[in-house]
C-alpha positions as CSV (number, residue, x, y, z in Angstrom):
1,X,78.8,64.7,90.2
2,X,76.8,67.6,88.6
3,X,79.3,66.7,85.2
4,X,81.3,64.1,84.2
5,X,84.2,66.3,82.4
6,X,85.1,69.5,83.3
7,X,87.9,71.8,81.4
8,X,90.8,74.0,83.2
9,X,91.2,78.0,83.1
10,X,94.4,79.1,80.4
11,X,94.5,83.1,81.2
12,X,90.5,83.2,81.7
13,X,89.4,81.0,78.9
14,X,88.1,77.0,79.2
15,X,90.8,75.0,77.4
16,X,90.3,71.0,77.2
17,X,94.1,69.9,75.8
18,X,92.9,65.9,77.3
19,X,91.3,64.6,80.1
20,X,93.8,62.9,82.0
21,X,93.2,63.8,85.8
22,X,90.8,61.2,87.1
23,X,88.8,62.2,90.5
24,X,87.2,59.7,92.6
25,X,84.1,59.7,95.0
26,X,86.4,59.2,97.9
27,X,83.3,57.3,99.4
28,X,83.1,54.5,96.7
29,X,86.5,55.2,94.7
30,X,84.6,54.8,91.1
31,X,85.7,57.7,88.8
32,X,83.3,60.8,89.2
33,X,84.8,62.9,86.7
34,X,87.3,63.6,84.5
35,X,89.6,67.4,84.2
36,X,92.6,68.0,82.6
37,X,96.3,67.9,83.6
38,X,98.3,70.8,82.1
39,X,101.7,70.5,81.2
40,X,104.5,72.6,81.9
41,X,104.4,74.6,78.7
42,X,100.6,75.4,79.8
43,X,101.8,76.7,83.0
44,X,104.6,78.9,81.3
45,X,101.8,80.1,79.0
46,X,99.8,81.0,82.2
47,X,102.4,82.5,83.7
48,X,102.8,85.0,80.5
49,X,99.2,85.8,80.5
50,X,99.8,87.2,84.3
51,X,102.2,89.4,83.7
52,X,100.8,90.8,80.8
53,X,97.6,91.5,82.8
54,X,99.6,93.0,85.9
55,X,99.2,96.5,84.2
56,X,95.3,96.1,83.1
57,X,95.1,94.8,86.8
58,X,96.4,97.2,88.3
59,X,94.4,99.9,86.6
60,X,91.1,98.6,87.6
61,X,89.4,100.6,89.9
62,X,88.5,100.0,93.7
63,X,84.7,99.9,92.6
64,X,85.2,97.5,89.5
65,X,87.7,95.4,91.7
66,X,84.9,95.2,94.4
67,X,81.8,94.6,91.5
68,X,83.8,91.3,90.1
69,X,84.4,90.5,93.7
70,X,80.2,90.6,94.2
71,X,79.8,89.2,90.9
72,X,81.3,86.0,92.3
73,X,79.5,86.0,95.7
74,X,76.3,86.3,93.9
75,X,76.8,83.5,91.4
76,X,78.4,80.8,94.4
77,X,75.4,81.8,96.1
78,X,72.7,81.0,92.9
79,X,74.9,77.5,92.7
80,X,75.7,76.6,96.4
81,X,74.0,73.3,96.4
82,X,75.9,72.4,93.2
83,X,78.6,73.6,95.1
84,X,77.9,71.3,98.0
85,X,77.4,68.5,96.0
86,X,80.5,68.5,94.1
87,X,82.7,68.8,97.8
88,X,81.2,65.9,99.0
89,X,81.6,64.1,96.3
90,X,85.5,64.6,95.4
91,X,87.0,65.5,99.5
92,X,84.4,63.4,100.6
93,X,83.0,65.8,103.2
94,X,79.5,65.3,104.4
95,X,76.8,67.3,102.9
96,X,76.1,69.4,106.0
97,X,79.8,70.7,106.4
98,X,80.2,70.8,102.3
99,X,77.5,73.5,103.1
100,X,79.4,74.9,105.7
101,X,82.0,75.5,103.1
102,X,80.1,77.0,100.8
103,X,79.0,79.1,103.0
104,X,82.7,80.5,103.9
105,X,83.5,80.7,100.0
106,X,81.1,83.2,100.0
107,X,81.8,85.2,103.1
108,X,85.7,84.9,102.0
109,X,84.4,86.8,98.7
110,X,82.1,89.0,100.2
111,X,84.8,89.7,102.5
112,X,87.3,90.9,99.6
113,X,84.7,93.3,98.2
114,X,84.7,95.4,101.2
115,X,88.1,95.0,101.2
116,X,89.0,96.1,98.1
117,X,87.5,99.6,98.4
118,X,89.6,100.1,101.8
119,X,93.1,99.6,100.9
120,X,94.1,102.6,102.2
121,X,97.8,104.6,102.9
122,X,98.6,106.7,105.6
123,X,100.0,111.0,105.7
124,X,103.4,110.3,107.0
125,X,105.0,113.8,108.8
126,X,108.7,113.6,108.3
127,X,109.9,116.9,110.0
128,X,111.2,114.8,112.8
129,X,114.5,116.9,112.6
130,X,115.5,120.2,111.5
131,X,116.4,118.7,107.7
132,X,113.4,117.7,107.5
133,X,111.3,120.9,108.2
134,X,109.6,121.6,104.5
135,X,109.4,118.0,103.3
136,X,105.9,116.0,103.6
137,X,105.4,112.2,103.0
138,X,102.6,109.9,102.4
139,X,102.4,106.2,101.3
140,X,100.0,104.2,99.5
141,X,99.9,100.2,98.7
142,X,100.3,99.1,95.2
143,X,99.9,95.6,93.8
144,X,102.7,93.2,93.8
145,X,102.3,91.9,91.1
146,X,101.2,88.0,89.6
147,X,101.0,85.3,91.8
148,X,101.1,81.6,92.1
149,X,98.7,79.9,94.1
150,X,98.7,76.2,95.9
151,X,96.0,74.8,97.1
152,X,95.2,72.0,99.6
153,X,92.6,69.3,99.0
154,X,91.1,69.6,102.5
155,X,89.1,72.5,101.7
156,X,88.8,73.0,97.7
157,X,86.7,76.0,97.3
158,X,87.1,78.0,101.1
159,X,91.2,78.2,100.9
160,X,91.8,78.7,97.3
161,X,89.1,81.7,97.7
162,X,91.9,82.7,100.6
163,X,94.2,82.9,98.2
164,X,92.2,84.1,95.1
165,X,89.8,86.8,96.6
166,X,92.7,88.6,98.4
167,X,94.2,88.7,95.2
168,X,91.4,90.2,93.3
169,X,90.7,92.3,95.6
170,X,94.1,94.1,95.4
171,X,94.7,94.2,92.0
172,X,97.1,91.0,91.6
173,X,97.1,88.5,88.1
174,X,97.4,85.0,89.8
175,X,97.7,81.4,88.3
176,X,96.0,78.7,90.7
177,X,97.4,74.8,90.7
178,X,94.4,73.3,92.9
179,X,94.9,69.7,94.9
180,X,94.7,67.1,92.1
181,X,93.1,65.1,94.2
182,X,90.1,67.8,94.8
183,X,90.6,70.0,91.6
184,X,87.1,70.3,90.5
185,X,85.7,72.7,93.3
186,X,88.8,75.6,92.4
187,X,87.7,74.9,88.4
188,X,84.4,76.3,89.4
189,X,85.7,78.9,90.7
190,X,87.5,79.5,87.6
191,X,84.1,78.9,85.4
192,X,82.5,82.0,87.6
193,X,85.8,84.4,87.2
194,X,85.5,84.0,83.2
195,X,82.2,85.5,83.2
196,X,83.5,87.9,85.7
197,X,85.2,90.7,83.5
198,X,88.2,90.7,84.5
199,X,90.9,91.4,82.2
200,X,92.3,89.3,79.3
201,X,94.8,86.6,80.9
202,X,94.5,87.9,84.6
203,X,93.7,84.3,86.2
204,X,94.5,80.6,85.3
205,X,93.6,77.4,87.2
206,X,95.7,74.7,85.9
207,X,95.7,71.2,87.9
208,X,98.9,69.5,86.9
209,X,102.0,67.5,88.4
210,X,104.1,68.7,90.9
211,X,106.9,68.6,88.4
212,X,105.0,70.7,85.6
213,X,104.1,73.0,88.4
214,X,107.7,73.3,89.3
215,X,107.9,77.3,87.5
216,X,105.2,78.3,90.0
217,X,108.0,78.5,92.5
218,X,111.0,78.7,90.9
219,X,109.9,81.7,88.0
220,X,110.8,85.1,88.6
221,X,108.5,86.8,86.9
222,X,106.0,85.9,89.1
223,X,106.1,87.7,92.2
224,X,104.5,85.9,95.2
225,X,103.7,82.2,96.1
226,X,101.0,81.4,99.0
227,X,100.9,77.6,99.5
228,X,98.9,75.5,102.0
229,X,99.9,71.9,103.0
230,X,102.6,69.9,104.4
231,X,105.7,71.3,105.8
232,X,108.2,69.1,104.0
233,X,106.6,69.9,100.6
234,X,106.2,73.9,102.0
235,X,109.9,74.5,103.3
236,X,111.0,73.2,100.3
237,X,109.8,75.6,97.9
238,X,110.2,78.3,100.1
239,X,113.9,77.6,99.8
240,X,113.8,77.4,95.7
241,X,111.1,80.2,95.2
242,X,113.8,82.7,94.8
243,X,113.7,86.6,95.4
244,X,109.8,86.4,95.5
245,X,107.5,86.5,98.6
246,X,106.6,83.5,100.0
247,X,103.4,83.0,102.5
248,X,102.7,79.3,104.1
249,X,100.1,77.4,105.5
250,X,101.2,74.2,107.2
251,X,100.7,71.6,109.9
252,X,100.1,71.5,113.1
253,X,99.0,69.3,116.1
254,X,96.8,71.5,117.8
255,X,96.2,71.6,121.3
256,X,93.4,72.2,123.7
257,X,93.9,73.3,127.4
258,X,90.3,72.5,129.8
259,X,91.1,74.3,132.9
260,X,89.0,73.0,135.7
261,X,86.5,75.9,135.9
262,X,84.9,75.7,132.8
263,X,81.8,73.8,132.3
264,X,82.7,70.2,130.8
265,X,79.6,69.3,128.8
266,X,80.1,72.7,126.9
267,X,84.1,71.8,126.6
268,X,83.1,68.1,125.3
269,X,80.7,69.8,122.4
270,X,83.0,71.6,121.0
271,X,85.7,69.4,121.1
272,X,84.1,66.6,119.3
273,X,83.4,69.0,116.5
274,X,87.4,70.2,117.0
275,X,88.8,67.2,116.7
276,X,86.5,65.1,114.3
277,X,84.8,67.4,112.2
278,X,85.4,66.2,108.7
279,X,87.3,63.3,110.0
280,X,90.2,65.8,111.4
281,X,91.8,66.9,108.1
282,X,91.8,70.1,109.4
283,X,95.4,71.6,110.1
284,X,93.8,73.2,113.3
285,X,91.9,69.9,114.5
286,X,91.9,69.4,118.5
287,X,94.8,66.7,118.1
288,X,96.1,66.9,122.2
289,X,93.7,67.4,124.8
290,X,95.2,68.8,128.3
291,X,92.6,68.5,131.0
292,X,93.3,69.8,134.9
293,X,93.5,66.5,136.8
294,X,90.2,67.2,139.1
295,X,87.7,67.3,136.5
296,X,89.6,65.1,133.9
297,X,87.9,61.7,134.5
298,X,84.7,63.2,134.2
299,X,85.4,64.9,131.3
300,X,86.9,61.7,129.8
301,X,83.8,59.6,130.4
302,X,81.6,62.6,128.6
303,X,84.0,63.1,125.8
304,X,84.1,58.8,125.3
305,X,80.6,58.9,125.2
306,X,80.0,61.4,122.7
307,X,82.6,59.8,120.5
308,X,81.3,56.9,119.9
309,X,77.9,58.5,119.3
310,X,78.9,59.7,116.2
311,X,77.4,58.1,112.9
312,X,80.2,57.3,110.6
313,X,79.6,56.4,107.0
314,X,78.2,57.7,103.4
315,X,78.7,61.5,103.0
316,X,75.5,62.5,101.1
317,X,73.4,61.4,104.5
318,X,72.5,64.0,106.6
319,X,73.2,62.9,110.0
320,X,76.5,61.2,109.0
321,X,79.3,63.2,111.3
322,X,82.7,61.1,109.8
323,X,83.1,60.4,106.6
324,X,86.4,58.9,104.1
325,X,89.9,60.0,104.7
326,X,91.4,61.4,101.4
327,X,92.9,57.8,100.2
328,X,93.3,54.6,101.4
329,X,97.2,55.5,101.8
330,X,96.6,58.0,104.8
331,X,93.7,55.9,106.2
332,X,96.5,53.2,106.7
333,X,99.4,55.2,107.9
334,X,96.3,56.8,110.1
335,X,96.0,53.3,111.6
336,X,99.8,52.3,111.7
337,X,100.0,55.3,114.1
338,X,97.4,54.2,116.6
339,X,98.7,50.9,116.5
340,X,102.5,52.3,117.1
341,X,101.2,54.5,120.0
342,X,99.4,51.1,121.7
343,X,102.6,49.1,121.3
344,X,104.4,52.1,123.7
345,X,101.6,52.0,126.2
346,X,99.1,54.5,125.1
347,X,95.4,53.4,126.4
348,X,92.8,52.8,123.5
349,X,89.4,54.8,125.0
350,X,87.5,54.5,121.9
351,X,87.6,53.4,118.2
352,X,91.0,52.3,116.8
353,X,89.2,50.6,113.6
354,X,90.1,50.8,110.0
355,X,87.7,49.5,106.9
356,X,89.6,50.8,103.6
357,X,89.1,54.7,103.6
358,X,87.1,54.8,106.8
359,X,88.9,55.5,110.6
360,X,86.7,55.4,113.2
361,X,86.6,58.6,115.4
362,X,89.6,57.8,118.0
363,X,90.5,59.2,121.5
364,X,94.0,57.5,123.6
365,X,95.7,58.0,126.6
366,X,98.6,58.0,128.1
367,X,100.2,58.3,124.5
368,X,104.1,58.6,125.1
369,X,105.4,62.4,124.1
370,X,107.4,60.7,121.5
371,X,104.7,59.0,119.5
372,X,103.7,60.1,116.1
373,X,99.6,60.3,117.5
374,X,101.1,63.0,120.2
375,X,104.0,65.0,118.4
376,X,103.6,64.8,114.6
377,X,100.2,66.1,112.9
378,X,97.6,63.3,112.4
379,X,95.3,64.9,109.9
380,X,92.6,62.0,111.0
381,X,90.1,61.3,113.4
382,X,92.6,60.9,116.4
383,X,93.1,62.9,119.2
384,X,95.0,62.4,123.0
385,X,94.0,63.0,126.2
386,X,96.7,64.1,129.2
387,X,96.1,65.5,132.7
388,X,97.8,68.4,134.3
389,X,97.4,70.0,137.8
390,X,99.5,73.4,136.6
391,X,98.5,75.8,134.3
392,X,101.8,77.1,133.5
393,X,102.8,74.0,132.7
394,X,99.5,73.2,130.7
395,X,100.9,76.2,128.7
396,X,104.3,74.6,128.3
397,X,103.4,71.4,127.4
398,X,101.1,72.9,124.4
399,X,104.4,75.0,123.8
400,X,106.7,71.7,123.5
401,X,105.7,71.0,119.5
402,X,107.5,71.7,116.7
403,X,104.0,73.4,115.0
404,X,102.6,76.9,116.6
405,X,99.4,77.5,114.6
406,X,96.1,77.5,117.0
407,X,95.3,76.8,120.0
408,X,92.4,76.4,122.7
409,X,92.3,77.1,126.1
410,X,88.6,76.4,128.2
411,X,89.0,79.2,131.2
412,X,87.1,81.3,133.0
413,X,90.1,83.6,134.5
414,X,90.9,86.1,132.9
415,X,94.3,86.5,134.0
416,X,94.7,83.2,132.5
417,X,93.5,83.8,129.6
418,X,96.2,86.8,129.1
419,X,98.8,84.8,130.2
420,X,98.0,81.7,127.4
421,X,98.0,84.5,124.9
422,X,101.4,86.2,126.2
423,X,103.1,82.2,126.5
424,X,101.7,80.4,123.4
425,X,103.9,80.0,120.9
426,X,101.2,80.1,118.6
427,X,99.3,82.3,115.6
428,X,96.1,82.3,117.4
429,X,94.9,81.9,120.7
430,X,91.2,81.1,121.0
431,X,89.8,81.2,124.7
432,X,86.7,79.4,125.6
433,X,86.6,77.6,122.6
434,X,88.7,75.2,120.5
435,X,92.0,75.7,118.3
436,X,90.0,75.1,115.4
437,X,87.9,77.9,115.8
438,X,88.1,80.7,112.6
439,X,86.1,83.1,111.0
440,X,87.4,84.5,107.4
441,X,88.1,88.0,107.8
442,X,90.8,86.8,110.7
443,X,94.8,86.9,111.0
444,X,95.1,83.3,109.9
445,X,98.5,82.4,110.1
446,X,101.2,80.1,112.5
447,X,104.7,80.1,113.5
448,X,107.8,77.4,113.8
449,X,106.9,74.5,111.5
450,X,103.7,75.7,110.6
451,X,104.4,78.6,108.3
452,X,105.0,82.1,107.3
453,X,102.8,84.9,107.2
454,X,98.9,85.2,108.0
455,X,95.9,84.9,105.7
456,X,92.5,86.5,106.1
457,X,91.3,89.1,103.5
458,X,93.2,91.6,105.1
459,X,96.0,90.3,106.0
460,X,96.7,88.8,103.0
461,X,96.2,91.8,100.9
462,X,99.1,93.3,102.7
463,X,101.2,90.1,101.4
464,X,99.8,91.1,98.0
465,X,100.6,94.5,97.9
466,X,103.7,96.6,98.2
467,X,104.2,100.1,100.3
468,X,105.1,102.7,97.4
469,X,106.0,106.1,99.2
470,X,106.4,109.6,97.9
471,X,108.3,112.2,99.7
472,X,107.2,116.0,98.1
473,X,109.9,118.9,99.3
474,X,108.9,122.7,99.7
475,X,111.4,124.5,98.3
């Protein structure tokens, strides 16, 4: 770890109040750094800052919005390998994807700059009836105001910058909690908005409990609350966050239809970087795996084979493909669901294994419907295999989850592909390539258990902002 201690943001400026919040290599589990917890005073504090910087906020200009925007993209840029190191020290990612992150932070901020320059309104006639013939309307989008942020620990720096960047971008004061698991990546952040200009108080990133952060949903002065993570924890504030906007990113248990036209060792590539990339903590990893009956055994020996190819082990080396799940807690309830499916008859094709925070890269079949593996979200290295000799009832079977965020369908018709995306009950639908395809500028967003409203720049600048119209009359 680049450094051993590093402070929190109170409205833009470094405070140090302890250093309570201990984050672990979650290779080794030794103690990489220390940050601190705020308290719930801190977060009221924060809170106060926001509004108090809604008004400076919102007088910045498109251009100075977009320059502190470019300000940031050039600075991640200058310290992407620090960057890098720091993710695959605290999520345990390996290097090469920690890059890959990187990488995203910056296009999500780069992103925003254009953005911010192009949030535009629209000339609205209204003479639609004879009362109406002298009047004239147009509408423009204002910011909503400040904002309270939650962030996952699966990706530290790419979706807080989902959440921040948008913000910036139209004008909005925000306080961030980060995952106190992987805070240390959204404090960076923090450290390159205070040398960013931005106006006294308009940003706090505060790691803390989940009861201190309690007034980040339940506060009415602030006026928006995007959080990404678990549906229990996400439905619940939704229903205690009150009159403000709410926007969440969930679970899922993404599927992935391989019709029997497309070319298998191109479907088996990407689907062993679907569902194992970064050990499947991804709420878009490949997690069921629907393969037309003629070409599923020989897709099934490919996919096997590739599977256990991969090099599992310490993060910081190169060709290492799966590294540590978060904790030792999900590594074992990870396990205790591939054991449950085997007990109902699922078929073990490959891997299975547990050693403390490692799970071996894992593909089952005949996994009953019912099973946790199948109809729950794994958020590990796991991933079932089924057979089906319909496509329509490929499509329903992807349909039958409680989740609806992403998913994949391998076909060459096109007539299929229009039907997947009229059927799916889904956010996205990404043909000739797996669910947990996405590029940052993108609707990013699911439906049913897996949340409300879409990310991606755009998108989420429209959460941010509010239509304000004006209606002018000719006498």
């Amino acid at each position: 770890m680049p450094h051993n201690e590093y402070p929190c943001y109170l409205a833009g400026r470094p405070v140090a109040p302890n250093y309570d919040l201990e984050v672990t290599d979650k290779y080794t589990g030794r103690v990489a750094a220390r940050v601190p917890l705020a308290d719930a005073a801190m977060i009221d504090r924060a809170i106060e800052a926001a509004v108090k910087a809604a008004e400076p906020m919102r007088r910045l200009a498109a251009f100075e919005r977009r320059d502190i925007l470019l300000h940031c993209t050039s600075q991640f840029s200058e310290r992407k390998d620090e960057l890098a190191e720091v993710l695959c020290i605290e999520a345990g990612k390996p290097i090469r994807d920690s890059r890959g992150e990187v990488a995203r932070l910056i296009d999500t901020f780069r992103t925003a700059a254009e953005e911010a320059t192009r949030i535009i309104g629209e000339v609205l006639p209204l003479d639609i009836s004879a009362r109406a013939r002298n009047y004239h309307g147009m509408w423009k989008r204002v910011p909503i105001g400040p904002c309270s942020f939650i962030s996952p620990f699966n990706f530290p720096l790419n979706l807080a910058a989902h959440k921040v960047a948008p913000a910036l971008a139209a004008g909005c004061p925000f306080v961030l909690k980060p995952a106190s698991r992987t805070p240390i990546g959204a404090l960076l952040i923090g450290e390159v908005l205070a040398g960013a200009g931005l106006p006294d108080g308009a940003f706090s990133v505060l790691p803390c409990s989940r009861d201190d952060a309690e007034l980040l949903t339940t506060d009415e002065r602030l006026k928006l609350l995007s959080f990404t993570g678990s549906p229990e924890v996400g439905w619940d504030l939704k229903a205690r966050a009150g009159r403000k906007k709410v926007v969440l990113e969930l679970g899922g248990n993404a599927a992935c239809i391989v019709d029997e036209d497309w070319d298998l060792d191109d479907a088996v590539a990407r689907i062993i970087i679907g569902a194992f990339y970064q050990s499947g903590q991804s709420c878009i990893s490949v997690q069921r795996i629907l393969v037309h009956e003629s070409v599923y055994e020989a897709l099934k020996q490919r996919l096997v084979s590739a599977t256990r190819a991969l090099k599992m082990g310490d993060p910081h080396e190169e060709d290492i493909f799966i590294g540590p799940i978060i904790s030792e807690g999900e590594a074992i309830r990870i396990e205790q669901w591939i054991r449950s499916a085997l007990e109902a008859g699922a078929t073990l094709l490959c891997g299975g294994n547990r050693d403390g925070v490692m799970v071996e890269a894992t593909l089952l079949e005949d996994v009953p419907q019912d099973q946790p593996v199948s109809c729950q979200e794994v958020f590990g290295p796991v991933a079932v295999l089924s057979k089906f000799r319909d496509f329509d009832d490929a499509l329903a079977r992807v349909n039958d989850s409680a989740y609806g965020l992403q998913a994949g369908v391998f076909t060459r018709d096109l007539y299929k592909a229009q039907r997947a995306w009229d059927v799916l009950e889904v956010g996205g639908v990404i043909i000739g390539d797996v669910p947990s395809w996405r590029v940052d500028h993108m609707p990013y967003g699911g439906v049913k258990e897996s949340g409300l409203g879409r990310e991606g720049i755009r998108f989420a600048i429209e959460d941010m902002t509010e239509i304000r119209l004006m209606a002018i009359r000719t006498p």
